[in-house]
N, C-alpha and C positions, 0 to 999 in steps of 0.2 A: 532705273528708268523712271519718269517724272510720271504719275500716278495722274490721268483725266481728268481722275474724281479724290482732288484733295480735300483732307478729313481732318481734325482737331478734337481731341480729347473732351476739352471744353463744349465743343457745338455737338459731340455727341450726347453729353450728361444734361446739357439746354436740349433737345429733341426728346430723349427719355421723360425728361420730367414734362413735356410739352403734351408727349402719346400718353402719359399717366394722368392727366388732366382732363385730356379730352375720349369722355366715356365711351363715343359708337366707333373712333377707330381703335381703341382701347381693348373695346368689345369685338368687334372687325378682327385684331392680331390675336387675340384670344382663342376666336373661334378657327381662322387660319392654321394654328399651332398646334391644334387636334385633327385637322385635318390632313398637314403636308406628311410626309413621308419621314418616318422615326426617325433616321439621319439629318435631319432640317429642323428636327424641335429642339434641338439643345441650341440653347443663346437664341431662338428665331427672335426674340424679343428686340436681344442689344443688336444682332447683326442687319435687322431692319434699322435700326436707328441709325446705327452707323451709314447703312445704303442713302438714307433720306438726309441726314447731314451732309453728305458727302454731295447728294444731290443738289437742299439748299445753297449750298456755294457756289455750286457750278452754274446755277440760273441766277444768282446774282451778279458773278463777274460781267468785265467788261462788253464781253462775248460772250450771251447766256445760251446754258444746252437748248432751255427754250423761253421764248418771252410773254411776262408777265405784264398784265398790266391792267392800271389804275381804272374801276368806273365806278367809283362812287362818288363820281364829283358832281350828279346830275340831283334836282331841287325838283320837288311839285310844283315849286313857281316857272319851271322851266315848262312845266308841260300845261300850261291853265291852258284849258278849252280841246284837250287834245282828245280823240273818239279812239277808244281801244274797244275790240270786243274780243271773247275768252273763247273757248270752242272746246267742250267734252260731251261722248256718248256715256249711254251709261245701259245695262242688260239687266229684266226683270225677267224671270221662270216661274210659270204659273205651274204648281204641281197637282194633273187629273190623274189619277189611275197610273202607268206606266208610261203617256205622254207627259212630255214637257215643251209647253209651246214657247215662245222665245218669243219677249217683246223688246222692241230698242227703240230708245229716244236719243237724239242730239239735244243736246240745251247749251244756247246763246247767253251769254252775260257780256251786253255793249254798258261801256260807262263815256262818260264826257267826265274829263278830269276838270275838278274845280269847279264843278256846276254845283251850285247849291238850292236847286229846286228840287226835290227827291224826283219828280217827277218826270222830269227832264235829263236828269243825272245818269239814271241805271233803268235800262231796258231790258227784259227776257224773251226769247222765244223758244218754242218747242218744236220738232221734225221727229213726228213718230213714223215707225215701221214696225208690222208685224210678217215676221219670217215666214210666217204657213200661208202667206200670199203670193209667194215666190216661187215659179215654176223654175227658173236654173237656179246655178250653184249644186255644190255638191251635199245636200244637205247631212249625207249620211257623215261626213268631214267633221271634227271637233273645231278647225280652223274654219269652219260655213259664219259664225256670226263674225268672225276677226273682219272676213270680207266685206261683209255688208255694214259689220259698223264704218271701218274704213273708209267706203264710199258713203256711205251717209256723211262722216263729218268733212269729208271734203266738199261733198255739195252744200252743205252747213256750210261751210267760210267761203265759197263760191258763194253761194247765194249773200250771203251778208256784205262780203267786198263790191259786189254789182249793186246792190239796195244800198250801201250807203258811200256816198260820193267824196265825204270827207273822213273816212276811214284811216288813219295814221299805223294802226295796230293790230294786227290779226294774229290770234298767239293758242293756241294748240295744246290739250293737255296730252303730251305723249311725242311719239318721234313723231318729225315732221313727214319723214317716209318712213315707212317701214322695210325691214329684212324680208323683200316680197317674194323674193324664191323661193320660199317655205308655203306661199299660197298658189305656187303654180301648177294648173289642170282642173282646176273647179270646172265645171260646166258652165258654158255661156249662159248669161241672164238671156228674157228671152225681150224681147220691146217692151209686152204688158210688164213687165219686171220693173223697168227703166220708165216707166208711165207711172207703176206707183212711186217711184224713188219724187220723180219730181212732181207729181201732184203737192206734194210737201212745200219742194224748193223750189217750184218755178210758179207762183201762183198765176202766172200769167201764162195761157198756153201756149203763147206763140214762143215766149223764151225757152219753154223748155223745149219746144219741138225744133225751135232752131240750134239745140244743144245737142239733140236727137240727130239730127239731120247733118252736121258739121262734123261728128263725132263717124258715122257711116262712110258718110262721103270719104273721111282721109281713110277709113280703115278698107275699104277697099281699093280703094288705087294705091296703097301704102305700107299698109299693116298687117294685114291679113296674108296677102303676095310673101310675106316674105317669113311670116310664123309660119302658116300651112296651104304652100303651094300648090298642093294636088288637092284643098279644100276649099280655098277662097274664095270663088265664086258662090258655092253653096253658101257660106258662113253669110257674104254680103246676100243674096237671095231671102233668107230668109231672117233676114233683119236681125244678125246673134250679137252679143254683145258680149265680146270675151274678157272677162271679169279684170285683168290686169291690164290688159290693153285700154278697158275704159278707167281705171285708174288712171296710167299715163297720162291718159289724154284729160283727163280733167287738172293733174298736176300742171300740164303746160296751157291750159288756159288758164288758170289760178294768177299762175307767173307770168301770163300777157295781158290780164288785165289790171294786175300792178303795174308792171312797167308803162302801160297807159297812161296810169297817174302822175300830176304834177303838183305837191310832192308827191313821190314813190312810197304808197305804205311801206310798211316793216311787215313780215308774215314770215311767223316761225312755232316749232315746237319745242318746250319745255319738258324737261324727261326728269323727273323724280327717282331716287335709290336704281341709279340704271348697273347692270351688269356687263358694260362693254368691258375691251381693251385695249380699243384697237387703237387711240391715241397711246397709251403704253407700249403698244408693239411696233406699232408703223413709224412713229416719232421719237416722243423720247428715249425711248431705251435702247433704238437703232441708231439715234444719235449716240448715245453712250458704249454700245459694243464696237461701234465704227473708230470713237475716240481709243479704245481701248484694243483694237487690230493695229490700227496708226501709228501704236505707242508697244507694240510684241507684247500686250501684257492681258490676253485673251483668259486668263485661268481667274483673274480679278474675282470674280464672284464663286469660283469652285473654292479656292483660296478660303474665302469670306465663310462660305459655308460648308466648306468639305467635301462636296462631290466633285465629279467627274466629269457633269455632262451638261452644266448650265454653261454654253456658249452661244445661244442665241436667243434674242428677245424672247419667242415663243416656248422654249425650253425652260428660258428663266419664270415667265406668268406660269406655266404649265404648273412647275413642281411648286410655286412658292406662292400663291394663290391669290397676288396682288391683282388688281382691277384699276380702270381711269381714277376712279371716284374715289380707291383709299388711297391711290399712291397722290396725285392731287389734293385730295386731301390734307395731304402733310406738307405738302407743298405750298398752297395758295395759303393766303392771309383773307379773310373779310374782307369785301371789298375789291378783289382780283380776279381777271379773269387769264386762260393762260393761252397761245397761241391757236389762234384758229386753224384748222387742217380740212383736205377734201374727205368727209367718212368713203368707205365701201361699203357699199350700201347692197349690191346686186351681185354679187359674187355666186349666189346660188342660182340665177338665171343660167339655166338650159334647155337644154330637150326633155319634153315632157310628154302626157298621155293625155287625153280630151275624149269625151264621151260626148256629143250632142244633145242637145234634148230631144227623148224620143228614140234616143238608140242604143243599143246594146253594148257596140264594141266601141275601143278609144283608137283614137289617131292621135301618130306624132307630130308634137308639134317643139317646134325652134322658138325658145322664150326669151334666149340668147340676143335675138334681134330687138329687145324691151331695154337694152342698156341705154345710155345716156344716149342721146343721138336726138333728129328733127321729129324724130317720130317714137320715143321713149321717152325714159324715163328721166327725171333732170338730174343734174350733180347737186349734192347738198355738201355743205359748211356744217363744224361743227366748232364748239367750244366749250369751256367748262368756267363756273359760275361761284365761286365760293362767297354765299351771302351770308351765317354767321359762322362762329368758330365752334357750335356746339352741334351742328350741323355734316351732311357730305355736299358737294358741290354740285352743281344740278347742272344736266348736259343741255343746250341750248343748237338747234338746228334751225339753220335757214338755207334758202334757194342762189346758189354763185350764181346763177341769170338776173337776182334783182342787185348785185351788185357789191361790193368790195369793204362797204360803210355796214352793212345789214349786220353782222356779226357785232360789231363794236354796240351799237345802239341799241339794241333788242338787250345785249349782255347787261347796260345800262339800265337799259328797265326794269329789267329780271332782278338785276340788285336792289332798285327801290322799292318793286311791287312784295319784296318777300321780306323789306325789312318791317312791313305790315305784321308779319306771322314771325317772331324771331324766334319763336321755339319750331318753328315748323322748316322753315329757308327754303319757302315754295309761295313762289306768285299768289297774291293772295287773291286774286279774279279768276285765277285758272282753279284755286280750291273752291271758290264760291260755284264755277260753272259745273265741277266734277258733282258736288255736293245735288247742285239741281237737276242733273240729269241722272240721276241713279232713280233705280224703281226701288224703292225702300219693301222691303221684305216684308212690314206688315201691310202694305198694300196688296201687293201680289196674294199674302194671304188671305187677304178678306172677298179679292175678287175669283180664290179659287175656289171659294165656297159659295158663292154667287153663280160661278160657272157650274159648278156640281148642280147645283139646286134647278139652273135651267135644265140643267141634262136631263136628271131626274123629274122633272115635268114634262119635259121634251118624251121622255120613255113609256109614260103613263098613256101621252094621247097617242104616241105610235110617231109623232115626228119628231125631228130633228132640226130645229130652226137657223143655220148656218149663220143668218144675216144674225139673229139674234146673238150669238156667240160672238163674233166679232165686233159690234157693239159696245158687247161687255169688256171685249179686248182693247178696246179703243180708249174706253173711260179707263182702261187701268192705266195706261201711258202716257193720257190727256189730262189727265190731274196735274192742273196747274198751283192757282193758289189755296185749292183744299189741302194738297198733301198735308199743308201743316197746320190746317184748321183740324183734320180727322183724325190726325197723328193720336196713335193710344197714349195712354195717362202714363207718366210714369210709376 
C-alpha cells in the first residue's frame, strides 16, 4: 500500500543532524524520552526524525498536509508612521504578617514606527488596581487575580483603541482569550467594583458610565435570562456584574470598535513557550490518520514505535509528548508561518455554582450560553510564527470578526518585531511592555517595610489609618519613572 507519509533515508539523517543542531528541541526530545513510557524510549530520538521527515515532505508536495507560508517579506519602510501599541499586566505581593495583599498594574508601550523624536515615538501608561478594593470575585480562588488581570488588560486595549484614533496595532502579551471555563463561578463584581476598574480607564466619566450602562442594559434583556433564569431579575436589580459575562462583553466591543475603523487595526495576542496541542490534534495529525485510514494502513505509527494503541491523534500526543510548538518547530523554517485554524477556546463552558455577594449559598448557573454567539464570547484565529531557527515558534491569536487578512499581517509583524530580539523570537514591544509592567520585587520589598513601619505607628497611637495604607499601596504600583532611578546597586 502507498505509504501517506513518504520517508527517505537521506531526509531522515538531514532532520537528525538538523534536531542535533538545534539545542531547545534537542533539549525538548531529551526531556520527552525520560518521560514517555519505557517502550517509547528505545529509537524515540530516530523514530521522531523519521515521523518529522516524513512530515517535511508531505507539507511540501503539490498538495501540502498543511500550508506554509512565506512572511518575511515585510520592511520597516513598509510601516513608516504606523502607531502599534503592546499591552501586559504585570502582579506585585506585598508580604505583611500572614496577609498578602495583591497589587496589579497594566502597562501600555504605544510607539509610532519611524518617528525619530524620542518624544513623539514611544509613549507609556500605567492602570493600577489594588485587589483588597474589590468586594466580588472569589477572592479565596488562586484564579481571583487571573480575573481581574484579564479585565484590566482588556479595558487597557479598550481604552487605548478608543483614545487613539490612528491605531494600526494592538498586540497582547499572552492569549488573546483565554481557556475561560477554568474561571467559571467567581462571584459577581459588584458596580463600586467596575467604578474602580474604570476610574483607571475611562478618565472621563461619562465613557465609563456609558460602558456601565450598555453592558447592564444587554445583560438583562439577554444574558442573565438565559445563564440564571430563576436569578435574573435580582442580578439586573442589583446592578452585579458576572465576571465572564463582563468579559464577553468587553471582547465584542473591543471587536466593534475595530471594525468601525477605516483602516481596520490589527488586535491580537502573542503567546511565548505555549503548551497547546490543539493544532497537532485537531489539524495536522487528523489530517495524517485520515490519510492513513484512506490508505488501510492505521498501525503506521504502532509499527514506527511498537505499541498497540497509538491510533488516534489524541492517543498519539498523549503517549509521545509532542506539542504545536515542538512538532512546528521542526517543521517551520524562519520566517514561516503555518496555516491558520479556528482554536477551542470554550470547551470548558458549562453549568456552574455562583454565590452572590452577601450570600451564603450558590446557584446554578448555565455558562454554556457564553459560547460564541451575539451575546458571548467571539471565535478566535490562531497560527504559529517561527521567527528564528534557535528559537520555538510563538502562537499568534486574533478575532475571525475583524476579518480573513488579520492572521497573515499581525504574523508579518510578529516576524519583524522579534527579528529585534534574535536570541529571544518574541516581539520586542510586547517584551519591553511585559518588562514595564511588572512590580519588581525590590520595590514591593521596600514598600513592605514602609507598610510595616505605618502599622507599627498606627499600633502605638491605637489607630489604624486605612487611607494611609493604601496610599502607600498606591506609590508602590505608581512608580513610574523612579522604578529605575531607585532600583538597588547591583
Amino acid at each position: 500500500m502507498t505509504d501517506p507519509l513518504p520517508t527517505s533515508p537521506l531526509t531522515i539523517e538531514n532532520v537528525q543532524h538538523d534536531l542535533q543542531r538545534h539545542p531547545l528541541i534537542f533539549m525538548r526530545l531529551a526531556e520527552n524520552a525520560l518521560t514517555v513510557a519505557e517502550s517509547l524510549r528505545n529509537n524515540y530520538f530516530h523514530n521522531t526524525a523519521t515521523f518529522v521527515a516524513a512530515l517535511r515532505m508531505a507539507a511540501r508536495r503539490e498538495s501540502p498536509i498543511i500550508a506554509m507560508r512565506d512572511v518575511s517579506d515585510l520592511r520597516w519602510g513598509d510601516l513608516q508612521g504606523e502607531v502599534v501599541t503592546f499591552i501586559d499586566g504585570g502582579v506585585g505581593e506585598v508580604q505583611i504578617s500572614s496577609q498578602v495583599p495583591v497589587l496589579l498594574r497594566v502597562g501600555s508601550y504605544c510607539v509610532r514606527t519611524g518617528e525619530r523624536n524620542l518624544a513623539e515615538r514611544e509613549q507609556f501608561g500605567y492602570y493600577p488596581v489594588i485587589l483588597g478594593d474589590l468586594e466580588g470575585g472569589s477572592k479565596e480562588r488562586k484564579d481571583f487575580i487571573d480575573i481581574v488581570r484579564i479585565t484590566a488588560e482588556l479595558l487597557g486595549g479598550l481604552a487605548v483603541l478608543e483614545r487613539t484614533p490612528d491605531l494600526k496595532v494592538l498586540m497582547f502579551h499572552g492569549p488573546l482569550v483565554y481557556m475561560v471555563g477554568a474561571y467559571a463561578g467567581h462571584t459577581p463584581f459588584t458596580e463600586h467594583d467596575i467604578d474602580l476598574f474604570l476610574q483607571q480607564y475611562a478618565p472621563d466619566p461619562t465613557m465609563g458610565q456609558s460602558l456601565k450602562e450598555s453592558f447592564l442594559h444587554e445583560a438583562a434583556l439577554d444574558v442573565y435570562p438565559r445563564l440564571a433564569p430563576g436569578r435574573a431579575d435580582e442580578w439586573a436589580a442589583r446592578r452585579l456584574f458576572e465576571p465572564l459575562s463582563w468579559m464577553a462583553f468587553l471582547y465584542r466591543r473591543l471587536i466593534s470598535v475595530a471594525r468601525a475603523r477605516t483602516p481596520r487595526p490589527l488586535v491580537a495576542g502573542v503567546v511565548e513557550r505555549g503548551g497547546l496541542r490543539d493544532f497537532s490534534e485537531r489539524v495536522l495529525l487528523e489530517r495524517v490518520f485520515k490519510g492513513l485510514r484512506e490508505r488501510g494502513n492505521v498501525n503506521y505509527f504502532n509499527a514506527m514505535y511498537g505499541r498497540s494503541d497509538l491510533t488516534t491523534p489524541k492517543t498519539l500526543l498523549d503517549r509521545l509528548g509532542y506539542t504545536d510548538t515542538l512538532l512546528l518547530a521542526m517543521l517551520l523554517t524562519p520566517g514561516e508561518m503555518c496555516e491558520s485554524w479556528e482554536m477551542h477556546k470554550y470547551e470548558g463552558l458549562r453549568h456552574g455554582n455562583i454565590a452572590l455577594p452577601g450570600e451564603g449559598f450558590e446557584s446554578v448557573v448555565n455558562f454554556d450560553e457564553l459560547k460564541p454567539g451575539p451575546h458571548g464570547f467571539p471565535r478566535v484565529i490562531g497560527t504559529y510564527v517561527q521567527a528564528t531557527s534557535t528559537t520555538e515558534p510563538v502562537r499568534v491569536e486574533v478575532f475571525a470578526d475583524l476579518g480573513e487578512d488579520q492572521a497573515l499581517e499581525v504574523a508579518r509583524r510578529v516576524y519583524l518585531y522579534s527579528r529585534l530580539l534574535p536570541g529571544y523570537g518574541f516581539p520586542v514591544g510586547l517584551d519591553i511592555a511585559d518588562k514595564y509592567a511588572k512590580v519588581p520585587a525590590w520595590m514591593t520589598d521596600a514598600y513592605s517595610k514602609l507598610i510595616r513601619l505605618q502599622l507599627g505607628i498606627s499600633l502605638q497611637t491605637g489607630e489604624v489609618d486605612d487611607a494611609t495604607m493604601r496610599e502607600i499601596l498606591v506609590q508602590a504600583i505608581y512608580m513610574t519613572h523612579r522604578d529605575w532611578l531607585f532600583r538597588p546597586e547591583a
